[in-house]
N, C-alpha and C positions, 0 to 999 in steps of 0.2 A: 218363564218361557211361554211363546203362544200357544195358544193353541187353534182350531180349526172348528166349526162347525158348520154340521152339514143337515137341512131337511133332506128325506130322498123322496124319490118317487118323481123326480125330477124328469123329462125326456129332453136329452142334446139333439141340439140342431144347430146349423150356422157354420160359420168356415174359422179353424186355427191354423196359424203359420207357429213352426217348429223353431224352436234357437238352437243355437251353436252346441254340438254334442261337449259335453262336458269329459267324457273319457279321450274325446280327442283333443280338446282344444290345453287339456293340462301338463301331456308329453312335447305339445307345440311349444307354450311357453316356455317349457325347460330347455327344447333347445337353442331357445337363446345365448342360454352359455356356452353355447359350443363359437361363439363367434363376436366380435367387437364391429359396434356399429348398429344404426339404427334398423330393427326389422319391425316393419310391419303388418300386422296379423288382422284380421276381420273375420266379422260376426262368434266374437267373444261373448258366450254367455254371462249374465249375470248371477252368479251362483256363490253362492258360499265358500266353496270350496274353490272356485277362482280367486274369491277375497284374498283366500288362505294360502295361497299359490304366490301371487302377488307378493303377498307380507314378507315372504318366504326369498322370493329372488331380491325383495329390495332391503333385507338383512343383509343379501351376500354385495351388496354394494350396485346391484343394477337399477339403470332409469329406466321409469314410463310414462306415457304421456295415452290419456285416451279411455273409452270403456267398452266400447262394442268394436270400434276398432282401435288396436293397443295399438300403440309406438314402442320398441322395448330395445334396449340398447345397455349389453352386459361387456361392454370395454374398461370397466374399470372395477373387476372384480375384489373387492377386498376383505372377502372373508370367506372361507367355505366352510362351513360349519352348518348344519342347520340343527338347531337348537332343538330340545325336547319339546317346548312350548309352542315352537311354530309345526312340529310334524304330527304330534301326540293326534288332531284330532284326521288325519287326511294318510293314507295309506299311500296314494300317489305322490307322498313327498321323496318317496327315496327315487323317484324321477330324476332328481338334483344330481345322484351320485354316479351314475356312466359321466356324463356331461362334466359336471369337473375335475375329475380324475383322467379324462381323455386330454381338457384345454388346459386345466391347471398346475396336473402333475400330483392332486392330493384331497381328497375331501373328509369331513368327518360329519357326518349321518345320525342321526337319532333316528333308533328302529321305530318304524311305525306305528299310526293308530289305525281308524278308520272304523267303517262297521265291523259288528262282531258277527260276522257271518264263517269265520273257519279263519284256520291257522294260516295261510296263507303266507307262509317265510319265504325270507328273502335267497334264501339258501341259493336258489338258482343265480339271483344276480351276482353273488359273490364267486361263486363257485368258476361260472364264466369268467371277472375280471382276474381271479387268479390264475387261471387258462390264456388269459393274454398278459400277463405278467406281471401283475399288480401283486403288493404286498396287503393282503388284507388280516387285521384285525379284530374280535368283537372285546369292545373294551366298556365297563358303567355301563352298556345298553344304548353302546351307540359304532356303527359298522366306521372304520378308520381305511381306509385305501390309500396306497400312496403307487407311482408307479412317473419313471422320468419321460418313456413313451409307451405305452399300450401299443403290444407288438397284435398283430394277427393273426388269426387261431380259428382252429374246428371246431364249435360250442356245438352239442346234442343236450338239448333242452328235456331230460327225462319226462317234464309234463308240460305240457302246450301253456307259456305262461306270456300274457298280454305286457304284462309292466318289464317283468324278466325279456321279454323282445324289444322293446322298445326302448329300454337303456343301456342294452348291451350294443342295439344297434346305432346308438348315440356315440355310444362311446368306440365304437368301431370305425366313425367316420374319420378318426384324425389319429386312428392307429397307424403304425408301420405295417403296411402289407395289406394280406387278404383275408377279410374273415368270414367265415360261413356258419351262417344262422340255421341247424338243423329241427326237426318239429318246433318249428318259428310257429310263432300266434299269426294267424290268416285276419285277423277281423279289419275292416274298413277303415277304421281310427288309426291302426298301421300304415295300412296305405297313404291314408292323409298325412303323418307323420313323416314317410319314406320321400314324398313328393314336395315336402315342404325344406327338409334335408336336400334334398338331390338341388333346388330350387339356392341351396346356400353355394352349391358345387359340388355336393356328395354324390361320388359313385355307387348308385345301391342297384341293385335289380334282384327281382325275383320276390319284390314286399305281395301280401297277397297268396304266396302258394306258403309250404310249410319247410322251403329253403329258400334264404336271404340271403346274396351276396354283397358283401362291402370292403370296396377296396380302398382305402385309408388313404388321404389326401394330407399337404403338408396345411393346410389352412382353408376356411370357409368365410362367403361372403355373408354381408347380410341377404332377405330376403322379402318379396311380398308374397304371402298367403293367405289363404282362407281357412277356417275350421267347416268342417260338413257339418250338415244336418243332425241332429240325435235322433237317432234310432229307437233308441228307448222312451225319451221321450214320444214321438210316432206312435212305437207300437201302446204305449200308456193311450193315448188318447182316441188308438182304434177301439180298443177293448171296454173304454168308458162310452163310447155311441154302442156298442151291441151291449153291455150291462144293464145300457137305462134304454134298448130299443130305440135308440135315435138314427136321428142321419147328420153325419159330420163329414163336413168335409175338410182335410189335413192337407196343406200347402208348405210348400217347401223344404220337403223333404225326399227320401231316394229312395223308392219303393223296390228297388234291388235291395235293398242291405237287413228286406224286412220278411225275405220268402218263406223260411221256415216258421213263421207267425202268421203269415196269410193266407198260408195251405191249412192250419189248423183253424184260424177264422170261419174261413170258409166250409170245413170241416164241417164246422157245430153250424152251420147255416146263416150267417153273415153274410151279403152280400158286399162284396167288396170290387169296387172298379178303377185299378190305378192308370195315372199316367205317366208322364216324365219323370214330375216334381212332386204331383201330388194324388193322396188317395180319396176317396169315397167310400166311406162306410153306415151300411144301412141295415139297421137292425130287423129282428125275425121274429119277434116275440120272447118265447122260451128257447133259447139255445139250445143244441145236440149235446152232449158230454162227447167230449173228446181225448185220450190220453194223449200225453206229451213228457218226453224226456228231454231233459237238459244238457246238451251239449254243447263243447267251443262250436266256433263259428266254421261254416253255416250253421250248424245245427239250432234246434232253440234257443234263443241267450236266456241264459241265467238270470239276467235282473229282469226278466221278464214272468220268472216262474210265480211271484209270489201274483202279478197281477191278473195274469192268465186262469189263476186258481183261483181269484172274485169271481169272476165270470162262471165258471164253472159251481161253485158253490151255488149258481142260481139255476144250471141247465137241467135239462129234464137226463136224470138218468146216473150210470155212476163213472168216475173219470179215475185213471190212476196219474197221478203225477208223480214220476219221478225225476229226481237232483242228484245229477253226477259230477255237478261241478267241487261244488263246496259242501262239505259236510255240516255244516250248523245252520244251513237255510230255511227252517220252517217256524222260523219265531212267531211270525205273524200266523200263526194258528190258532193258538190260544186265545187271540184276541178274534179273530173272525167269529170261532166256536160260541164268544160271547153274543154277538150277534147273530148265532142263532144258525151258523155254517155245523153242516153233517161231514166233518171230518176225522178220520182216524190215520194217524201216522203207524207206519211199518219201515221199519227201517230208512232205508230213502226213498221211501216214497210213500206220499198222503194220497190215501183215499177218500174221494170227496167224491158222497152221495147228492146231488142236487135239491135243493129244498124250494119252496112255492118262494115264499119271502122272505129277505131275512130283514133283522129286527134293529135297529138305530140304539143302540150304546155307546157308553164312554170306554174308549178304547185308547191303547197308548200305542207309538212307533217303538219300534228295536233298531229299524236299520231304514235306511235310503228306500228301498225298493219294497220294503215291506208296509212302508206309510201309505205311500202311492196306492199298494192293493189295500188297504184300510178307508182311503178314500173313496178309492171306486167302490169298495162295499157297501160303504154308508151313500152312495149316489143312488145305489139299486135298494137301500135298506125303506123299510116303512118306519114313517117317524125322527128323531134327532140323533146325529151320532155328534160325539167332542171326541177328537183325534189332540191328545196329547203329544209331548215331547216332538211340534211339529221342526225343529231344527233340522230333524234328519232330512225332511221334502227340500228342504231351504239348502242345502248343496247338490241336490241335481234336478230341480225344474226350476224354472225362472217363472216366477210370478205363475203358479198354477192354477191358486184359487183366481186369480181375475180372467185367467183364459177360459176357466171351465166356468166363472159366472157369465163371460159373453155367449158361453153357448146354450144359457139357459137356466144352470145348475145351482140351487140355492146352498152358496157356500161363505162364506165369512171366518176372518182371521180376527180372534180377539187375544186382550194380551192373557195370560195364565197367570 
């Protein structure tokens, strides 16, 4: 396995443009199966987890053609199954499972993998599909659905769940009737989703607020879309110019989708100056400590908590951070504290005292979003950091270390 090394002490400067958000561009792809015929999609990341996506829809018998922009064309569906080996490593695989239980009449799911960041069941989605009259199963460890039309129904989503909205609302588009999404997921990657549906001839309104309506059509066309910006990524690469006091400027992205991260920026004394597409961020020195709780959307996102708390591991002063999303999200502690981070966890929420510098270690990833704040650590660390088990960076940033070595940052991928 690679791994990463990083001098720090590094200061970013220079201009990055943003790719294709990965939490949106993998509910896109799935609903391709909602429809036969050629759709085409653009600025598709190149991520691992798209690889795995990919692999995934062309088990079930679909074509593609393309890489930043797909051709994808699911008219000859012949298999719905998706196998333990293609789901085991991607949480987002049970995507698949509205979508062919709505066009196909039947699917069979292997439960998930993905990071180990909290339990994260699927409970909701099933619960839903048997609310609109699917027969569901849990059989070997793998969710079985069958249903001849997915009739229309009232779903109250007991916790505001992103993947639970977006395959319920997949599969609501070629239900019988009317169905309504109650504490529906609000986040932006929805609305790209809803727009790229509606775009096939799905009737949806109200994507965006925390009730979805979807009024089931008998059939959908293909479509052209786009994937947005990632956000996450964004906000990563704001928080990497204030760690190492630089000035970066981030192109192509939607500095709407990024507010509750750029009131706390600016907070701790970043200056930050967005426009349209893109932002400007100029570092301050020693940062303020800022606290920050993790909420659904707007609120702070989640996979921004572990990088938001680099940052602060270096501010002057002391920050509470607390995680309300997911209960197992502070892996990358342990491994920061190596590097020399003043942190103490209390139930959900880590207290981090600010330290002068912290120190270049070998440190290992746990999860997607916990690498990223490992990296920006060792940016702002004195001396070398080796960022192990770098696979988990390699399904949600596309090429980071070459974007963050254009901006200045002495970083290198060797093999482990």
């Amino acid at each position: 396995m690679d791994k990463m090394v990083i001098e720090g002490g590094k200061r970013l400067a220079g201009e990055v443009r943003i790719s294709g958000a990965k939490n949106a561009a993998l509910p896109i792809l799935t609903s391709a199966l909602l429809v036969a015929g050629w759709n085409t999609f653009h600025n598709i990341p190149d991520l691992l987890d798209i690889k795995t996506v990919k692999k995934l829809l062309k088990s079930l018998g679909v074509e593609m053609e393309g890489e930043e922009t797909l051709r994808i064309n699911a008219g000859a569906i012949t298999n719905c199954e998706a196998s333990y080996d293609l789901v085991r490593t991607m949480r987002a695989s049970i995507l698949v499972l509205g979508p062919l239980v709505a066009r196909m009449g039947e699917a069979r799911v292997s439960l998930p993998g993905g990071c180990a960041i909290g339990a994260r069941p699927v409970n909701l989605h099933i619960k839903a599909l048997e609310e609109m009259g699917a027969e569901v199963t849990l059989k070997e460890g793998y969710v079985e659905a069958k249903a001849r039309r997915l009739k229309g129904a009232e779903i109250y989503f007991d916790i505001s769940t992103v993947t639970g909205t977006e395959n319920i609302m997949m599969a609501a588009t070629l239900a019988e009737g009317t169905t309504v999404l109650k504490n529906a997921a609000r986040e932006p990657e929805i609305v790209n989703l809803a727009d790229v549906l509606s775009g096939m001839g799905a009737r949806i309104t109200g994507a965006g607020s925390d009730v979805i309506v979807i009024e089931g059509v008998e059939r959908l066309h293909p479509c052209e879309a786009s994937v947005l910006p990632d956000r996450i990524e964004t906000g990563t690469f704001l928080i990497a110019a204030g760690i190492t006091d630089g000035d970066v400027r981030v192109v192509g992205c939607d500095p709407s989708h990024l507010d509750a991260l750029i009131v706390k920026l600016r907070d701790a004394g970043l200056r930050i100056d967005a426009g349209r597409d893109c932002i400007r961020v100029r570092g301050c020195g020693v940062p303020r400590s800022v606290d920050v709780k993790t909420l659904p959307y707007p609120g702070f996102p989640t996979d921004l908590q572990a990088q938001i708390m680099a940052l602060m591991a270096t501010a002057g002063g002391l920050s509470v951070i607390t995680e309300t999303v997911f209960e197992n999200r502070f892996m990358h502690v342990s491994e920061m504290m190596r590097m020399g981070a003043d942190i103490v966890i209390q139930g959900t929420s880590a207290i981090v005292r600010g330290v002068p510098r912290l120190r270049g270690a070998p440190v290992m990833a746990t999860d997607l979003r916990a690498s990223a704040s490992l990296i920006l650590a060792g940016l702002a660390a004195e001396g070398q950091t080796v960022l192990s088990r770098v696979y988990h960076i390699d399904r949600g940033y596309q090429q980071i270390e070459k974007k963050l070595s254009a901006l200045g940052a002495d970083i290198r991928r060797i093999p482990g």
